[in-house]
N, C-alpha and C positions, 0 to 999 in steps of 0.2 A: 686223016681224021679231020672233022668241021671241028671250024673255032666253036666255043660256047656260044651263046645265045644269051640273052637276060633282057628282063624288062624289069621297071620298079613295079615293084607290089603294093608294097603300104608304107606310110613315112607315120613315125613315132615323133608326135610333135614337139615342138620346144614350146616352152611357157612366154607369154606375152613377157617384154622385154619393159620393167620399169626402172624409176630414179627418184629417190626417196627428195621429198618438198614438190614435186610435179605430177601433175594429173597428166593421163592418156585416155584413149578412146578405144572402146570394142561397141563393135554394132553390129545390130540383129539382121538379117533377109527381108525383103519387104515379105517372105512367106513363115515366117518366123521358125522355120527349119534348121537355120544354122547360124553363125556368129563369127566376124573377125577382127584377128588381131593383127599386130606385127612385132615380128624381132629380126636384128639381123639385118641384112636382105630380102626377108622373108615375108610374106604375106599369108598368115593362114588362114584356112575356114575351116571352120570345126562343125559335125553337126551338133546341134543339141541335144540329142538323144542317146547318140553313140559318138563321144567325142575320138576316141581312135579312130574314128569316120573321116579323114582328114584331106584337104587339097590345098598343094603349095604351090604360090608363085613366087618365081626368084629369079627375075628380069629384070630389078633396078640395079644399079652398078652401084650404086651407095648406100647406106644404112634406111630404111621405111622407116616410116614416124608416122603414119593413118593410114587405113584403107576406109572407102563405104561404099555400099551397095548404092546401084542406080536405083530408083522405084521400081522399077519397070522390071529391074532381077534377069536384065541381057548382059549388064555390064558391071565395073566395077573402077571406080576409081582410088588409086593409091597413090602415094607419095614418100620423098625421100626428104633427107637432110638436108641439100641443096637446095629446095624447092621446085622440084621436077615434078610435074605430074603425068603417070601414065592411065590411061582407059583404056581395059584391055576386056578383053571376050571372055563370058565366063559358061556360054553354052557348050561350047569347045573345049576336049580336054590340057588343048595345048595354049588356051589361051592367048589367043593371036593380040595383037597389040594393034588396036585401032586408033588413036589418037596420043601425040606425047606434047606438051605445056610444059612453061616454066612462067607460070604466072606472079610468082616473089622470087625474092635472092636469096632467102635463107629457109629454113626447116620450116616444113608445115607441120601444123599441130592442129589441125581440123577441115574436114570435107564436108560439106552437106551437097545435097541435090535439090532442086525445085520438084514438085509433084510431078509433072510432067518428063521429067529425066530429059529436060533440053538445056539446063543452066546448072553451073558447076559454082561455089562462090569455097573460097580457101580462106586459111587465116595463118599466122606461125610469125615470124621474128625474120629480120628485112632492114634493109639500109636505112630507108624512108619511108617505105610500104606495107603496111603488115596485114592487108587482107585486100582479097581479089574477087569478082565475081564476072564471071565468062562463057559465051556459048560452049555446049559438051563440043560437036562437029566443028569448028572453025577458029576458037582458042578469042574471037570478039569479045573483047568486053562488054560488058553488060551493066556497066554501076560503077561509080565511083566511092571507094573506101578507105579513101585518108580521111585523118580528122586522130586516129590511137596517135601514142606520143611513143607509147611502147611498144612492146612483141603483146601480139595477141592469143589468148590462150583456147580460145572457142568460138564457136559460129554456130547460128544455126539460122533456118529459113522456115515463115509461117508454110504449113503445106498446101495452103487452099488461097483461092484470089480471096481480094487482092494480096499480092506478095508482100513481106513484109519482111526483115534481116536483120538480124540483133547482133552483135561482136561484145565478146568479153575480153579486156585490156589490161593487161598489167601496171597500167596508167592510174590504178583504184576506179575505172571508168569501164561502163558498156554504152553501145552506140547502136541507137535505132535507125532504120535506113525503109525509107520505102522505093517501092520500085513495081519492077525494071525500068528502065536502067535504074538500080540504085543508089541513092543520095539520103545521106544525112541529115535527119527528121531532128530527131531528140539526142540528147547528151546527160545519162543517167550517173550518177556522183553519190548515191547510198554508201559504198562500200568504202572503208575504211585500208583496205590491202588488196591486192592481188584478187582481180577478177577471173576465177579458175573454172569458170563453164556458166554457159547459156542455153537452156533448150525450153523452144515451144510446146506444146501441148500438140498432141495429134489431132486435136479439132481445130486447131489454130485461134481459138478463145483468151489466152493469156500463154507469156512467156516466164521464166524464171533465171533469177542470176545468185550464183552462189560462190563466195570466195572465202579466200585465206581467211579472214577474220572471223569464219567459223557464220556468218551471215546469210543472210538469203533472203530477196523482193523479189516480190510477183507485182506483174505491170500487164494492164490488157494489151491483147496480141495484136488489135488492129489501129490503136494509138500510139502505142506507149508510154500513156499513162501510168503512173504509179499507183498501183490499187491499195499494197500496205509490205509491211516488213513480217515476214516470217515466224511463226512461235511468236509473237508478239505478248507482254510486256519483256519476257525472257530476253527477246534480243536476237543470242544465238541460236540457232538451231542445233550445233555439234559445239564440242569443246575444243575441236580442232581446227582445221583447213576445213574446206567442203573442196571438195575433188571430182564427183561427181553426181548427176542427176539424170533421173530417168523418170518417163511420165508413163503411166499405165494405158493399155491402148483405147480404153476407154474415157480419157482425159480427167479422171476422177480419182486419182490417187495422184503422189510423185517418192520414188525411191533414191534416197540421197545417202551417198558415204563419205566419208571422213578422214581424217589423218589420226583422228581419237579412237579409232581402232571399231568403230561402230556404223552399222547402215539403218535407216528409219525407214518408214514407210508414213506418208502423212497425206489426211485427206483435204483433198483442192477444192472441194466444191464452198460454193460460195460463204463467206464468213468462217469455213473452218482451218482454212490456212495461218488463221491470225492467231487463234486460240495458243496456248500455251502448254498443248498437248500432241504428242504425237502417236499413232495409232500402233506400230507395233516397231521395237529395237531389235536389230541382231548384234549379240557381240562375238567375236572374234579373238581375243586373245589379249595378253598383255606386253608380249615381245613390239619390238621397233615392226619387225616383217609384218605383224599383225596390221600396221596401217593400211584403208584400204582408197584405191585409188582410184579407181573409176567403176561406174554398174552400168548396168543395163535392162531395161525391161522388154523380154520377147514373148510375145503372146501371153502365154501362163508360166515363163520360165523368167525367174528374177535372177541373177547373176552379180558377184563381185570381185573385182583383180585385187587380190592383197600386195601389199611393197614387197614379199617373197615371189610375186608372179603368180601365184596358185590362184586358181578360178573354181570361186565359190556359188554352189545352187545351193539356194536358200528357200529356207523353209520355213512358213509364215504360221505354220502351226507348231514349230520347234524353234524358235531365234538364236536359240544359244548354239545350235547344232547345226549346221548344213545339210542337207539332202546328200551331196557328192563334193568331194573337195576332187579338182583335176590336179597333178601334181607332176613335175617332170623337170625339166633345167630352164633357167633364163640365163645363163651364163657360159659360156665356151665348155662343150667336154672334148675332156683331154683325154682320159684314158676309159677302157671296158674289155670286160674281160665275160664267159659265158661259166654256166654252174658246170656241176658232171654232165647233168642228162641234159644240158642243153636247152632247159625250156626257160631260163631267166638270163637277162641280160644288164650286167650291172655298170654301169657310168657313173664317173666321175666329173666335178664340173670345177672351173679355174677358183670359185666361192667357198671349193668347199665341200659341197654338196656331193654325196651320194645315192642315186637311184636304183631299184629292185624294178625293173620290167615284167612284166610276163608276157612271153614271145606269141602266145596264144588270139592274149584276148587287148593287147597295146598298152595294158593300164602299165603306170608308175606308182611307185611307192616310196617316200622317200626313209631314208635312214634316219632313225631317231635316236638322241641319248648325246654323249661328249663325245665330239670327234676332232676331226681335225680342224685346226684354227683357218689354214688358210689352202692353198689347192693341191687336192687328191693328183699327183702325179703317175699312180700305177696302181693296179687292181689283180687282183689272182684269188678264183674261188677254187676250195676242196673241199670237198665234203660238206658237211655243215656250217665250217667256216669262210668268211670273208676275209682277205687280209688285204691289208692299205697303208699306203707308204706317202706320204705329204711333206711339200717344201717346210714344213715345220719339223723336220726330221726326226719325224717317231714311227713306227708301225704300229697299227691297229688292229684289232679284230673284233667281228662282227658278227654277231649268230645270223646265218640267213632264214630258219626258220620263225626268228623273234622280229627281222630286218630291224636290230637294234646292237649298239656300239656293246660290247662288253669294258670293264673295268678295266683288263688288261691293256697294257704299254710299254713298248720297248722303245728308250731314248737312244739314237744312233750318235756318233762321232762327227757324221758329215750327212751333205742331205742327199736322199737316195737317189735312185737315177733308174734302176729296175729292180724287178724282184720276181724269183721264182719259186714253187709249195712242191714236194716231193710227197710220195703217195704216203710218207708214215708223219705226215707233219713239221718235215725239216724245211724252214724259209732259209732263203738264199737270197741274199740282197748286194745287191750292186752299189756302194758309197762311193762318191767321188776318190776317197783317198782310202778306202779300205774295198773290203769283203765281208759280209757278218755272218755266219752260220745262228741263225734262232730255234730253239728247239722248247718246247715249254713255255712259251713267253718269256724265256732267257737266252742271251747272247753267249754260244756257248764254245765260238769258234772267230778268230778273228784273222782276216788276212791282209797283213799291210802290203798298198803297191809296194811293187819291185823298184818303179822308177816313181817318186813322188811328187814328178811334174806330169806325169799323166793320168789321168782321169777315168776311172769307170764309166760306162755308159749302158751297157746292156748285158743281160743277166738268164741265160737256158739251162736247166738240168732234167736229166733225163736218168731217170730209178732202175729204169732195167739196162740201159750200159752203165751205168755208175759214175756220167761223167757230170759236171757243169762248166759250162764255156760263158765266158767273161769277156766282152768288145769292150775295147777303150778309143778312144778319141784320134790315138795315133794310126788305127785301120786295122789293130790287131785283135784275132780273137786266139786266147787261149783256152787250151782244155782242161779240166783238173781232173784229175782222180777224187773220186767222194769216198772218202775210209770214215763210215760213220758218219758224224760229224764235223769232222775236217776236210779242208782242199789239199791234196798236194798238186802243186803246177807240173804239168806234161807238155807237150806240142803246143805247136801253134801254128795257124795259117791268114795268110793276109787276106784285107779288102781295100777297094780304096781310099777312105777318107773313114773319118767315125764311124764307129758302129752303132747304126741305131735300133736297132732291135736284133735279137735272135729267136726263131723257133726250129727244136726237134720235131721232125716230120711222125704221123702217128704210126708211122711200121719201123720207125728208129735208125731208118735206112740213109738218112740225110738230116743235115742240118740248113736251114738257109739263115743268110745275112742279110740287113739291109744299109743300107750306109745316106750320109748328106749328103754321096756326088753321086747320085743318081744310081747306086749298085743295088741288084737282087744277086745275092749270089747263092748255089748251093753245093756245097760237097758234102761225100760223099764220110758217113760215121765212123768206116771198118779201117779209114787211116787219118781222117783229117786231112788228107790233104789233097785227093782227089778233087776235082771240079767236075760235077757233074753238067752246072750249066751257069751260064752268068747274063747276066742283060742290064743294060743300061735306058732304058724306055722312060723313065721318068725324067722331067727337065728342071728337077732341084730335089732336095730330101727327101730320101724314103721313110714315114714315120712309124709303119705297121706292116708287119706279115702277118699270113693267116695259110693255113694249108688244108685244103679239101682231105674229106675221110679217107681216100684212096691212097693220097702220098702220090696220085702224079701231079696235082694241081696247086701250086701255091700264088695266092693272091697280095697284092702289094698295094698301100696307099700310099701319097703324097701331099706335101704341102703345095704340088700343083694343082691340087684339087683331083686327079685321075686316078683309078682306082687300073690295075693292070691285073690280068688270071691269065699263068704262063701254065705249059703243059711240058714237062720236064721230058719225054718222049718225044716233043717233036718237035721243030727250027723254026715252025711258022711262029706270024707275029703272035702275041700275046692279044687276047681278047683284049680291045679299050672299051673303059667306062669313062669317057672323056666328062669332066664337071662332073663331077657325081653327085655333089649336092650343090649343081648349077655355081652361082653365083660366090656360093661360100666356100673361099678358097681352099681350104688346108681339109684335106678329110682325117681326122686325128689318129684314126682305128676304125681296124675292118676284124670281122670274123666270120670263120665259116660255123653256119648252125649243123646245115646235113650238107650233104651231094650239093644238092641242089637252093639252096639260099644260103647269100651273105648279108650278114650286116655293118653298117657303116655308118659313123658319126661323124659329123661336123660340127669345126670350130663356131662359126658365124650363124650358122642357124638351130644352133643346141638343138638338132633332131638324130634320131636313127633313122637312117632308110633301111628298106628292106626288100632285095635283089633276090627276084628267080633266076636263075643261072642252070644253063641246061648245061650237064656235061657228061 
């Protein structure tokens, strides 16, 4: 029999990665089609229209901090923490890597291109250096850019000759530069804090600088002249930070957000910048997440990143309301579990946070109401219900039809470790130092370890043998007898090191294990103690099984990042998914949807991928 086969299908993106007191950047196509961000390792592009529309790069070896499109829409330049810059191919699905820079020493925090897509200029936080400006092809400098005192927060470049280069400083300073090569014209001192973004105007007519102070001057684009201060006599233009700004592509509006939980929209044409009036507000919310951190203007599509990461299309005929909120994780998921019928897929994230997918159409939904304080460590859907287990050691429940917490709460003794739903509602939870039987939203059964220096770890039951098996730390998994709502302890058979997960196969015929030294093991249900098959193919912790509808196929993740589909019939290697979500090591949880697709999460780039798998 041939190995499987698989190729990615669709990746279920993660949410742009923020940090509440600092701006970030998303940017549109020079064709106004699509938009990107980054988290993670990750570089995404989203389209505008169909954001499930999704293409990842994850080729940097260190955390991204910006990407932006060349003009020209061949290329794309992105950047990491270290200050690395790669320019990679973006006609190409594989994205070949044409040029790699390390034009600063530390994090960039801003890319612009010249019109021409021949010069690159950077900015971000640096020993002595904190912004660069360099041939794309040959990595030449092109300009000289000391003069900040501090890390710089933004850059940008007039688009038409002659050239012209603005930097925003943490210095309470931005820096006019003309060029090529550029050099240091003017030295602009308005601002009172943190200079937190800079951008031209698409006609290259005047530029604008807006910071902490809630402030914001407009200065002509080909002097740098100071023309006047923003909202003028008011002062401020937000009550907050200014984080970010975007100019309409007809240089006759500018769209600005806030840390004050608000985005404006203000008209730029001559004398109405000063006014004291702004053309239209959106609000957002009153929570901390509600701050929003950077926007964008694409074509006719206005957008904003909130400090929860959600990506807001806004709507200039409704302000109070969004068009589409995009919703999904900016933070590590840890665990995901699938409904009955298999068309929702629900993750958990390290914050908190839980998501409602639908496997259809890629949207997210996140969980609303009081939940867990801190990270969702296990998930198990039945029926109508969600249940959720969190290092804050409670169990939850959640209507999935409402995708909202109920009132219901069960307070545990220790904090959970797994947990499995039997088909009449009985939870089976795995505590460090116990066993809990819940039935009702009451604890109704309780099982102290045997040995109370060892530890729970993983947690199977299965309604039509009647059993639940229990992996602890030591490599043992025991079986219990289910009488009701009680365990009684039976057998037991070894693995090698912790048991990190267990699942019953769906014809009941087998159980498989996974362990931290690298074991898949399966034996066999009719004694426990049979070994039907064992492998060791991962090169550290197995952290997920998943077993295909058949029962000959069960798949395995790792914190090596490799996702493994063994065929329990036959001695050949196990299909590899070597990297599977590239760069972002630890894939957390795999599951099988049908036959033929898996899905899979990663730590570092909060995405689901989604694997055709022929078998």
């Amino acid at each position: 029999m041939a190995s499987p086969k698989f190729e990615l299908k669709r990746v279920f993106a993660g949410l742009p990665k923020t940090e509440r007191g600092k701006p970030i950047v998303i940017k549109g196509d020079p064709k106004g089609k699509s938009y990107t961000y980054v988290n993670g390792n990750s570089v995404f592009i989203r389209n505008i229209e169909d954001p499930s529309e999704c293409d990842v790069y994850t080729q940097h070896a260190k955390d991204t901090t910006v990407a932006c499109f060349a003009p020209s829409g061949f290329y794309m330049c992105s950047a990491d923490i270290t200050g690395k810059v790669r320019i990679w191919d973006l006609t190409q699905k594989e994205h070949l890597l044409k040029y790699e820079y390390q034009p600063i020493s530390g994090a960039i925090k801003d890319i612009v291109w010249t019109e021409d897509s021949k010069r690159i200029a950077v900015c971000g936080e640096g020993r002595s250096k904190y912004g660069a400006a360099f041939l794309w092809d040959s990595g030449s400098s092109c300009g000289d850019l000391s003069g900040p005192s501090k890390s710089c927060n933004s850059i940008d470049i007039k688009q038409n000759r002659p050239y012209r280069l603005i930097l925003a400083s943490e210095d309470y300073t931005s820096y006019f530069c003309e060029g090529p090569p550029f050099k240091m014209k003017n030295i602009n001192s308005q601002h009172t804090n943190f200079v937190n973004v800079c951008r031209y105007s698409p006609d290259g007519s005047k530029f604008v600088t807006g910071g902490a102070d809630g402030k914001a001057f407009i200065y002509d684009g080909k002097t740098g002249e100071l023309l006047g201060e923003m909202n003028e006599p008011a002062g401020r233009i937000h009550k907050g930070g200014v984080y970010g700004m975007a100019w309409s592509p007809d240089s006759k509006k500018l769209l600005t957000c806030s840390a004050d939980k608000t985005a404006k929209i203000w008209n730029m044409e001559e004398k109405h910048y000063i006014s004291n009036k702004e053309e239209v507000v959106f609000t957002f919310g009153t929570n901390i997440e509600d701050m929003q951190v950077t926007c964008a203007w694409i074509g006719e599509t206005l957008i904003t990143v909130s400090l929860s990461g959600k990506i807001n299309y806004l709507d200039v005929e409704n302000p109070n309301k969004p068009k589409k909120i995009i919703e999904g994780h900016s933070k590590a998921i840890i665990a995901s579990c699938l409904n009955d019928d298999k068309s929702l897929m629900f993750t958990s994230s390290f914050d908190g946070a839980i998501c409602c997918w639908d496997l259809k159409t890629g949207e997210a939904q996140l969980i609303t109401g009081k939940g867990h304080s801190s990270q969702v460590s296990y998930l198990y859907a039945k029926g109508d219900t969600l249940y959720s287990c969190g290092i804050d050691d409670t169990l939850r429940f959640i209507s999935i039809p409402d995708r909202k917490y109920k009132d219901d709460c069960v307070k545990l003794a220790s904090q959970p470790q797994s947990m499995a739903v039997g088909n009449l509602g009985l939870v089976v939870i795995a505590c460090l130092n116990e066993i809990n039987c819940v039935q009702d939203g009451k604890i109704t059964h309780t099982y102290k370890n045997s040995d109370p220096n060892v530890s729970n770890c993983s947690v199977a039951l299965n309604d039509d043998l009647g059993k639940v098996c229990i992996g602890d730390e030591d490599g043992k998994v025991t079986v219990f007898d289910l009488k009701g709502d009680e365990l009684v302890p039976g057998e037991s058979f070894p693995c090698n090191s912790k048991v990190t997960d267990l699942s019953f196969s769906p014809c009941n015929t087998y159980i498989g294990a996974a362990t931290a030294k690298k074991q898949v093991k399966v034996v066999n249900t009719s004694d426990f103690k049979t070994v039907k098959q064992s492998w060791t193919t991962h090169s550290v912790k197995v952290n997920s099984l998943s077993w295909a509808p058949d029962s000959k196929h069960i798949a395995s993740s790792g914190t090596d990042g490799h996702i493994f589909i063994y065929n329990l019939e036959e001695s050949q290697q196990p299909t590899q998914i070597r990297g599977a979500h590239a760069q972002s090591v630890d894939v957390t949880s795999i599951q099988f949807k049908d036959s033929n697709t898996l899905l899979s999460t990663g730590r570092q780039d909060c995405s689901i991928r989604v694997w055709d798998i022929n078998i």
